[in-house]
HTML snippet that shows the backbone in 3Dmol.js (N, CA, C, O; Angstrom):
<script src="https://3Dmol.org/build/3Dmol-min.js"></script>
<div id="view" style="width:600px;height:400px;position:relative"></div>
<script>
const pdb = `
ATOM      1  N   UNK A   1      37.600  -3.139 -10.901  1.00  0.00           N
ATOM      2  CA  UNK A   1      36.281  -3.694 -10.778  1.00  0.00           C
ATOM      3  C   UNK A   1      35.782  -3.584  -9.348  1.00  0.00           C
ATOM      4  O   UNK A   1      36.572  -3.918  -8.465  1.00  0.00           O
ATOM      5  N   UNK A   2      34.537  -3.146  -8.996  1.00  0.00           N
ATOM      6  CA  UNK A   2      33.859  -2.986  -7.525  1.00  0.00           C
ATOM      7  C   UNK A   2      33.138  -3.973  -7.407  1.00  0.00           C
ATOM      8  O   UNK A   2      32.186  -4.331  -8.102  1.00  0.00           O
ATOM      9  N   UNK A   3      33.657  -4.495  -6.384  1.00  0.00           N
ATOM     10  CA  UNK A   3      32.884  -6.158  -5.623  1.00  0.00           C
ATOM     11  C   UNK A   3      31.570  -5.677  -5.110  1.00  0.00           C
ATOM     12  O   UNK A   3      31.724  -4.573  -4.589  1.00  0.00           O
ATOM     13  N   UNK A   4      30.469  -6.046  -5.065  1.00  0.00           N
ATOM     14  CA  UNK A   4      29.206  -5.762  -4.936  1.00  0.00           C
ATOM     15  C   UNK A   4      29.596  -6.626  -3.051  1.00  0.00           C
ATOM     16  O   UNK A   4      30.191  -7.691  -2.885  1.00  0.00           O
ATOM     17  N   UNK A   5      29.129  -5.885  -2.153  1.00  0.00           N
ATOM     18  CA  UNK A   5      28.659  -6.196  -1.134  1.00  0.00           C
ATOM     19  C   UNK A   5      27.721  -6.635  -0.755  1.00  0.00           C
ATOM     20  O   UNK A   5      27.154  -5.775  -0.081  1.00  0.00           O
ATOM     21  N   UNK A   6      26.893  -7.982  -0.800  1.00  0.00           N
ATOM     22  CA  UNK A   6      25.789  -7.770   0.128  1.00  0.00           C
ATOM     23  C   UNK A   6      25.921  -8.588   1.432  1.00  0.00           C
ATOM     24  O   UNK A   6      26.696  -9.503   1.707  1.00  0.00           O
ATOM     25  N   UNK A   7      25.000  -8.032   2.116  1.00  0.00           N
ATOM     26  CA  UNK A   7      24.811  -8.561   3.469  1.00  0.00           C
ATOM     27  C   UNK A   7      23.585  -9.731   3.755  1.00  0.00           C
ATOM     28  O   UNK A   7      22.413  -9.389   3.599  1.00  0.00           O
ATOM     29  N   UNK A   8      23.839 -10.790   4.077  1.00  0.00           N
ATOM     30  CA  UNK A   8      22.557 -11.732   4.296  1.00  0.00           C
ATOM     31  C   UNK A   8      22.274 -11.720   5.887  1.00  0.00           C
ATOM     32  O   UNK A   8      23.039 -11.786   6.849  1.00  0.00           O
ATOM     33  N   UNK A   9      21.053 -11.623   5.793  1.00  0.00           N
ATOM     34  CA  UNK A   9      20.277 -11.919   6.992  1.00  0.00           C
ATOM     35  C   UNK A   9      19.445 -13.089   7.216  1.00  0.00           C
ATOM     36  O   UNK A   9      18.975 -13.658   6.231  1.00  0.00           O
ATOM     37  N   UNK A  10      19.264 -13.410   8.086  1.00  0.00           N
ATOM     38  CA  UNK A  10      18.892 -14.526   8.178  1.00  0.00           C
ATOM     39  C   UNK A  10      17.202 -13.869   9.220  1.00  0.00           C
ATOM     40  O   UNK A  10      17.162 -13.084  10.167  1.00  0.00           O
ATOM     41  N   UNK A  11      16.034 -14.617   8.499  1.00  0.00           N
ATOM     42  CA  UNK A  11      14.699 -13.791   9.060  1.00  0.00           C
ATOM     43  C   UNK A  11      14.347 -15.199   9.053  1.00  0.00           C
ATOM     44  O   UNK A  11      14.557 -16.114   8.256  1.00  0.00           O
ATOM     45  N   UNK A  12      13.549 -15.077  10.554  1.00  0.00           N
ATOM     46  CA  UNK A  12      12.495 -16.226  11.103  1.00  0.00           C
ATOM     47  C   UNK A  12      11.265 -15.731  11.254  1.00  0.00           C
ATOM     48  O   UNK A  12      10.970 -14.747  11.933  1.00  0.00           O
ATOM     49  N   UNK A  13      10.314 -16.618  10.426  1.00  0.00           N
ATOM     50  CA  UNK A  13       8.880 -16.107  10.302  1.00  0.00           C
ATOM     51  C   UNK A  13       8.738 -17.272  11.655  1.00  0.00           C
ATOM     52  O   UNK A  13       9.543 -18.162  11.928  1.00  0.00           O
ATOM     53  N   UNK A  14       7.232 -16.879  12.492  1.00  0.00           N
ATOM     54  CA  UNK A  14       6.875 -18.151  13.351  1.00  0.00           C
ATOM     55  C   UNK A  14       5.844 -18.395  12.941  1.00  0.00           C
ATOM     56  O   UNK A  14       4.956 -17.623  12.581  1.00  0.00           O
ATOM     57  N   UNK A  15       5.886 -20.160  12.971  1.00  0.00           N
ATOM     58  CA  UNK A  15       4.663 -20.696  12.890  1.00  0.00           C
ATOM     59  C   UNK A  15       3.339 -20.347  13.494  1.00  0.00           C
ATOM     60  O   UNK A  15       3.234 -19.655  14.507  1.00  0.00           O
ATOM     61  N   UNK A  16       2.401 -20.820  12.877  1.00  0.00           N
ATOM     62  CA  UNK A  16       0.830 -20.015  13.057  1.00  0.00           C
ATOM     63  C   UNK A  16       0.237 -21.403  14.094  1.00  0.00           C
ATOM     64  O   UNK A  16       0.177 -22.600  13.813  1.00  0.00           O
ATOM     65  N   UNK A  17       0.006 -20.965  14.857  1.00  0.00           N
ATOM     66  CA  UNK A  17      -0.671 -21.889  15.948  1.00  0.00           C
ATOM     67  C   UNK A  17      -1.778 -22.804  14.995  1.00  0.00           C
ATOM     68  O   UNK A  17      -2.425 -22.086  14.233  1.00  0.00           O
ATOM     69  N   UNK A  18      -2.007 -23.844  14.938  1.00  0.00           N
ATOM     70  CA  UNK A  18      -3.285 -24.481  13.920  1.00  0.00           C
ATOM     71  C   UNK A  18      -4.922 -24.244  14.732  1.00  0.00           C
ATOM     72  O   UNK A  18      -5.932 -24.217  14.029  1.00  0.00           O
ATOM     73  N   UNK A  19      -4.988 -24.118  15.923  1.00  0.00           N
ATOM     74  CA  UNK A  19      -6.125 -23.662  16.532  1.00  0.00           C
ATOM     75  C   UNK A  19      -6.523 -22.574  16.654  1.00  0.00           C
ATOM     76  O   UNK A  19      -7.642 -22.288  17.081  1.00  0.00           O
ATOM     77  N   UNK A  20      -5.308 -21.458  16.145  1.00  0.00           N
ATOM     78  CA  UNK A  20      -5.913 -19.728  16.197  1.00  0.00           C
ATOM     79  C   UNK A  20      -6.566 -19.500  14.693  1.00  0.00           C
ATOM     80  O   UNK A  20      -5.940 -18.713  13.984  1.00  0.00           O
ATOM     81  N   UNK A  21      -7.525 -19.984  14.236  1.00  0.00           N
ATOM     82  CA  UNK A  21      -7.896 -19.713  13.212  1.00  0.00           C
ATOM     83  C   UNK A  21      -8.915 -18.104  13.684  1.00  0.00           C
ATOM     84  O   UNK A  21      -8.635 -16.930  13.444  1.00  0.00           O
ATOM     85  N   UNK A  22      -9.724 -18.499  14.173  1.00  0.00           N
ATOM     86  CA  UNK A  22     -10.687 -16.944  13.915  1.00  0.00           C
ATOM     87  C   UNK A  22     -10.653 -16.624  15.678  1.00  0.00           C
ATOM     88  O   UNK A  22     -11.782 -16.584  16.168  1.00  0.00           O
ATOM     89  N   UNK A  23     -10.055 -16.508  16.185  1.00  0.00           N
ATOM     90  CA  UNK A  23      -9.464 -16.363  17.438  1.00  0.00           C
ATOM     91  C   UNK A  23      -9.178 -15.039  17.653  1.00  0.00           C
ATOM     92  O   UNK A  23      -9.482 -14.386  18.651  1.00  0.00           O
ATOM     93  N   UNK A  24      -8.343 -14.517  16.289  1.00  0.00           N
ATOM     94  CA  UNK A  24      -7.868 -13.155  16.089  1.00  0.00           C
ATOM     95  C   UNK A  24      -8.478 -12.584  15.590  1.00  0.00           C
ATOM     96  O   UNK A  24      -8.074 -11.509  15.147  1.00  0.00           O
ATOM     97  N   UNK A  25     -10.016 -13.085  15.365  1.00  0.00           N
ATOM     98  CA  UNK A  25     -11.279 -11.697  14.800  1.00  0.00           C
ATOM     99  C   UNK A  25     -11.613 -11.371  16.143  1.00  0.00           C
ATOM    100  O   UNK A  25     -11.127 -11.888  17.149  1.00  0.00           O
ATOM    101  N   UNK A  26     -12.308 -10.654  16.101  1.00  0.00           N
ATOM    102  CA  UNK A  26     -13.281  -9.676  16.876  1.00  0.00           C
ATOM    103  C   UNK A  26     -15.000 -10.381  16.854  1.00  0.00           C
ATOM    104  O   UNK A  26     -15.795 -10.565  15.932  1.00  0.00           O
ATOM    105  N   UNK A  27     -15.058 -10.603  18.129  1.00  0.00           N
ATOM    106  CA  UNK A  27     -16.772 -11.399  17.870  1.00  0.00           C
ATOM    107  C   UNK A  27     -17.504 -10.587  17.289  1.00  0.00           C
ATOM    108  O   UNK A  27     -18.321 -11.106  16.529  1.00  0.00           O
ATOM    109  N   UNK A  28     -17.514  -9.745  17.346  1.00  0.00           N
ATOM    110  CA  UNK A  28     -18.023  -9.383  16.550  1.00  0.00           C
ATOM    111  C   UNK A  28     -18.279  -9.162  15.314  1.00  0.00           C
ATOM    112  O   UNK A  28     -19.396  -9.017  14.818  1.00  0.00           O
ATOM    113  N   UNK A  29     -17.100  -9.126  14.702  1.00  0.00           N
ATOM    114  CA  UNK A  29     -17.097  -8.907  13.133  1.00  0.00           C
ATOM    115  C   UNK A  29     -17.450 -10.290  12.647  1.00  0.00           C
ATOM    116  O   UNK A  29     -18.132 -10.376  11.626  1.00  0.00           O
ATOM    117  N   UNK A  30     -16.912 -11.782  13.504  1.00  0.00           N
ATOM    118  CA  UNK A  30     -17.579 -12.525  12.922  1.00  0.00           C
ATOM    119  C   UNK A  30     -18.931 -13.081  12.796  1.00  0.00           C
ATOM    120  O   UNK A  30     -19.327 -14.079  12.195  1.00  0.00           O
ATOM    121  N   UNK A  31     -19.762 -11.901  13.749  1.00  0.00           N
ATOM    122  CA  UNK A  31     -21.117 -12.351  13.737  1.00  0.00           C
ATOM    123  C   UNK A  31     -21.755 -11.423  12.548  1.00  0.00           C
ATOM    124  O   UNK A  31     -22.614 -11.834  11.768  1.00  0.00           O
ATOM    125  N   UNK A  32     -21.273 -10.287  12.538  1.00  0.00           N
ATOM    126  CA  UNK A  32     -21.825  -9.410  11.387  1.00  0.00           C
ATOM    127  C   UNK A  32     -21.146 -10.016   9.678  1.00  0.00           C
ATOM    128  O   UNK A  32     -21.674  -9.641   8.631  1.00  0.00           O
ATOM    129  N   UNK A  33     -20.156 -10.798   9.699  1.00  0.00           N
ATOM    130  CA  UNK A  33     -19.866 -11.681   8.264  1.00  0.00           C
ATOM    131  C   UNK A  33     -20.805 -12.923   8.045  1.00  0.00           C
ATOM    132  O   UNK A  33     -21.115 -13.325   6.924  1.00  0.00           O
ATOM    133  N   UNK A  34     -21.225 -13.491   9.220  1.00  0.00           N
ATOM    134  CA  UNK A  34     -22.152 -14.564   9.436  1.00  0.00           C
ATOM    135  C   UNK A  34     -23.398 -14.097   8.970  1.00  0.00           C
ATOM    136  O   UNK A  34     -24.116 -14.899   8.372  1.00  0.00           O
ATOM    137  N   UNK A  35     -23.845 -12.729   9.171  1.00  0.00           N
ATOM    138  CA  UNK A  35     -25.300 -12.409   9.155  1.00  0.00           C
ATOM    139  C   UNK A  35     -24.951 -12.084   7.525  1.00  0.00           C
ATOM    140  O   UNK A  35     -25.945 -12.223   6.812  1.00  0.00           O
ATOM    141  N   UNK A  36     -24.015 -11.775   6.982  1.00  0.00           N
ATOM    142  CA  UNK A  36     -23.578 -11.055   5.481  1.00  0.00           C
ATOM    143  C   UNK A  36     -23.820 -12.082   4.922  1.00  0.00           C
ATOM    144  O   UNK A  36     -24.617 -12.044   3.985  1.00  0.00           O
ATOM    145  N   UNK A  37     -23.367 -13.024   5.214  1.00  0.00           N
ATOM    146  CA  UNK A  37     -23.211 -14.572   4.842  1.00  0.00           C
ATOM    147  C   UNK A  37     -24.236 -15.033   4.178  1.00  0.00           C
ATOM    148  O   UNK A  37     -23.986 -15.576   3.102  1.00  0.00           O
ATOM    149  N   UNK A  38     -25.946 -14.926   4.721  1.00  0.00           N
ATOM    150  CA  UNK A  38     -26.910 -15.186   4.321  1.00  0.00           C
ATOM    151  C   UNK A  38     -27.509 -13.756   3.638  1.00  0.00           C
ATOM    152  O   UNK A  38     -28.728 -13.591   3.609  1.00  0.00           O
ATOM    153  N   UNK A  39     -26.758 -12.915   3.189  1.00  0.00           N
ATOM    154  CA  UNK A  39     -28.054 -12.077   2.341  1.00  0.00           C
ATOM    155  C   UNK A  39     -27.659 -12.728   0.536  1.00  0.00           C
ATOM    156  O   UNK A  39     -26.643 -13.235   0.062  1.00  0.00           O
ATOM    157  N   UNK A  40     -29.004 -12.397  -0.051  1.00  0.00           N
ATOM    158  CA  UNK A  40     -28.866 -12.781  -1.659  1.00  0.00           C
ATOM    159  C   UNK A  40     -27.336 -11.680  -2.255  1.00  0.00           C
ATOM    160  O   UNK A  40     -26.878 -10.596  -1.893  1.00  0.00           O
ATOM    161  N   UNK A  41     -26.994 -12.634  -3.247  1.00  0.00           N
ATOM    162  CA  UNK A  41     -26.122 -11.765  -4.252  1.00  0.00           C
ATOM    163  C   UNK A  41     -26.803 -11.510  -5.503  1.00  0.00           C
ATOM    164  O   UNK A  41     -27.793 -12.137  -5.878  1.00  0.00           O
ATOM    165  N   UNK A  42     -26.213 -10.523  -6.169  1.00  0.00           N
ATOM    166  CA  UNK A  42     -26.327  -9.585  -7.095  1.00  0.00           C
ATOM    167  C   UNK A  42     -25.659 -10.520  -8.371  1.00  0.00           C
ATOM    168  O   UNK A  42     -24.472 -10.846  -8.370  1.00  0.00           O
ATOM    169  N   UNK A  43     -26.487 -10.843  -9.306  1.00  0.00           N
ATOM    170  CA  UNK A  43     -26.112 -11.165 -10.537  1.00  0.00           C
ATOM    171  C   UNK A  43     -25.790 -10.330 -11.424  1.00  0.00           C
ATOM    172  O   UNK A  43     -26.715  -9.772 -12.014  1.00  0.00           O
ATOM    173  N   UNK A  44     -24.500 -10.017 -11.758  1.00  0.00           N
ATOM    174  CA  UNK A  44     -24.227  -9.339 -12.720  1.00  0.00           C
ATOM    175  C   UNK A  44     -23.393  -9.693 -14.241  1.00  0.00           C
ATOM    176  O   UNK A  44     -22.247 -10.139 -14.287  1.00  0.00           O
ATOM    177  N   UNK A  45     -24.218  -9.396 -15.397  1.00  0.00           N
ATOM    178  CA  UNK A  45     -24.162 -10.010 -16.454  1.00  0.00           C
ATOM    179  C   UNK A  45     -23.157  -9.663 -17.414  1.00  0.00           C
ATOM    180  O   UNK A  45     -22.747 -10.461 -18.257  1.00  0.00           O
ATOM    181  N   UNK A  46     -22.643  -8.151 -17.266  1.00  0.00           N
ATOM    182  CA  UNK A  46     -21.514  -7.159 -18.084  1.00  0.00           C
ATOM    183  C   UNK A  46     -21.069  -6.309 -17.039  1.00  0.00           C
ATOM    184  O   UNK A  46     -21.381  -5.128 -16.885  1.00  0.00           O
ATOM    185  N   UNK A  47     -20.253  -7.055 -16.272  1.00  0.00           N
ATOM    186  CA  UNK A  47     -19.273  -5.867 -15.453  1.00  0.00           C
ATOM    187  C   UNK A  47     -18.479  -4.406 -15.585  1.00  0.00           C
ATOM    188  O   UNK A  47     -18.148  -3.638 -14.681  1.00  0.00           O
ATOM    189  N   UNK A  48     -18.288  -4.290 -17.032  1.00  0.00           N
ATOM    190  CA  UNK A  48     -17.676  -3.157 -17.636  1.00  0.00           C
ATOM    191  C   UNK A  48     -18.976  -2.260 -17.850  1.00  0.00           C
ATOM    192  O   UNK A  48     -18.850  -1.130 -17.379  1.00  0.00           O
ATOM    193  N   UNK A  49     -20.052  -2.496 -18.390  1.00  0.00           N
ATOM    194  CA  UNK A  49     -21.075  -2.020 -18.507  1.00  0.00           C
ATOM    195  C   UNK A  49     -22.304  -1.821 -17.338  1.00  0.00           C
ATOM    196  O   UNK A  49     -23.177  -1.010 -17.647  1.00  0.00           O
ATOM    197  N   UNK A  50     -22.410  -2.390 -16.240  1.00  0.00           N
ATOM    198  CA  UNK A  50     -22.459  -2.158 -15.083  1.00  0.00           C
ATOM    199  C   UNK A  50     -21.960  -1.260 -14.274  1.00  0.00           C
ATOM    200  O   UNK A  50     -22.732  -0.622 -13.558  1.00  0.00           O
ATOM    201  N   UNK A  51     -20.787  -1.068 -14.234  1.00  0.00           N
ATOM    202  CA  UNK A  51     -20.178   0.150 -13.587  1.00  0.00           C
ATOM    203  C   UNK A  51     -19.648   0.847 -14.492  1.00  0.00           C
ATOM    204  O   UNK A  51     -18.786   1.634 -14.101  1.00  0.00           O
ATOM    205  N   UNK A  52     -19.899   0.823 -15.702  1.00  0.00           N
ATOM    206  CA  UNK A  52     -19.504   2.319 -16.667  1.00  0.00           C
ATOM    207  C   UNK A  52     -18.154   2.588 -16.992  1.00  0.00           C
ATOM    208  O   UNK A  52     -17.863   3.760 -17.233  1.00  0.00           O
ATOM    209  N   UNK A  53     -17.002   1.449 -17.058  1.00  0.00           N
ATOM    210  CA  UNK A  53     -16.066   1.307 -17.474  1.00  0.00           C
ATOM    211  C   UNK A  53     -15.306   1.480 -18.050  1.00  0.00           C
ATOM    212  O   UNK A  53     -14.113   1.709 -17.852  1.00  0.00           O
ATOM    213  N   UNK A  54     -16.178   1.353 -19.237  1.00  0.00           N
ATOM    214  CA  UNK A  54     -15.898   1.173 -20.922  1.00  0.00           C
ATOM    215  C   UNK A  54     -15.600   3.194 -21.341  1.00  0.00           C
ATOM    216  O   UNK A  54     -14.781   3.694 -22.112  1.00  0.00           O
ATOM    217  N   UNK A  55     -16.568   3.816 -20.521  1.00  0.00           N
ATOM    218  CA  UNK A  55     -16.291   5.434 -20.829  1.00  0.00           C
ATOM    219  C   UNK A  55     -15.257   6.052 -20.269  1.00  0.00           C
ATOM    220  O   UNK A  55     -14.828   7.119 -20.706  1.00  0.00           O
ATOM    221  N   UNK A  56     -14.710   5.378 -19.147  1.00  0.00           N
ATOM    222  CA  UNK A  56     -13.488   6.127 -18.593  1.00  0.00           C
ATOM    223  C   UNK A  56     -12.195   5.754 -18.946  1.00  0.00           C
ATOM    224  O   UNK A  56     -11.128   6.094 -18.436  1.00  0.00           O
ATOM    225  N   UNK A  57     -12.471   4.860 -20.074  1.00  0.00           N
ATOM    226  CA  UNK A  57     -11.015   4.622 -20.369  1.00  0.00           C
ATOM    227  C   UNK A  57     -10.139   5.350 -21.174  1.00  0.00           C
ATOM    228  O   UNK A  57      -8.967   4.992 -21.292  1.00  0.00           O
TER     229      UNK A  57
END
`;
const viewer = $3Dmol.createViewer("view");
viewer.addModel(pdb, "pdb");
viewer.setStyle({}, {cartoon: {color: "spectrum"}});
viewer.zoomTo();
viewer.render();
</script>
């Protein structure tokens, strides 16, 4: 019978600072999600039929 070997490692994730929330965007991108932020959305009523779905399957 062959004994299965494994090897354990031991992995340390580090904690996430609680004040770096959007710190690590780019000012920019969060001013252009901000401006996204306020445009209207798109109501859509049949998603499969909307983007044509149903024929490529």
């Amino acid at each position: 019978m062959e004994s299965n070997n494994i090897i354990k490692k031991k992995v340390e994730v580090p904690l996430k600072n609680e004040k770096s929330d959007e710190s690590e965007l780019r000012p920019e991108f969060v001013e252009k999600m901000k401006e996204r932020k306020k445009e209207p959305t798109v109501k859509i009523k049949d998603f499969k039929k909307h983007f044509d779905l149903d024929k490529h399957v």
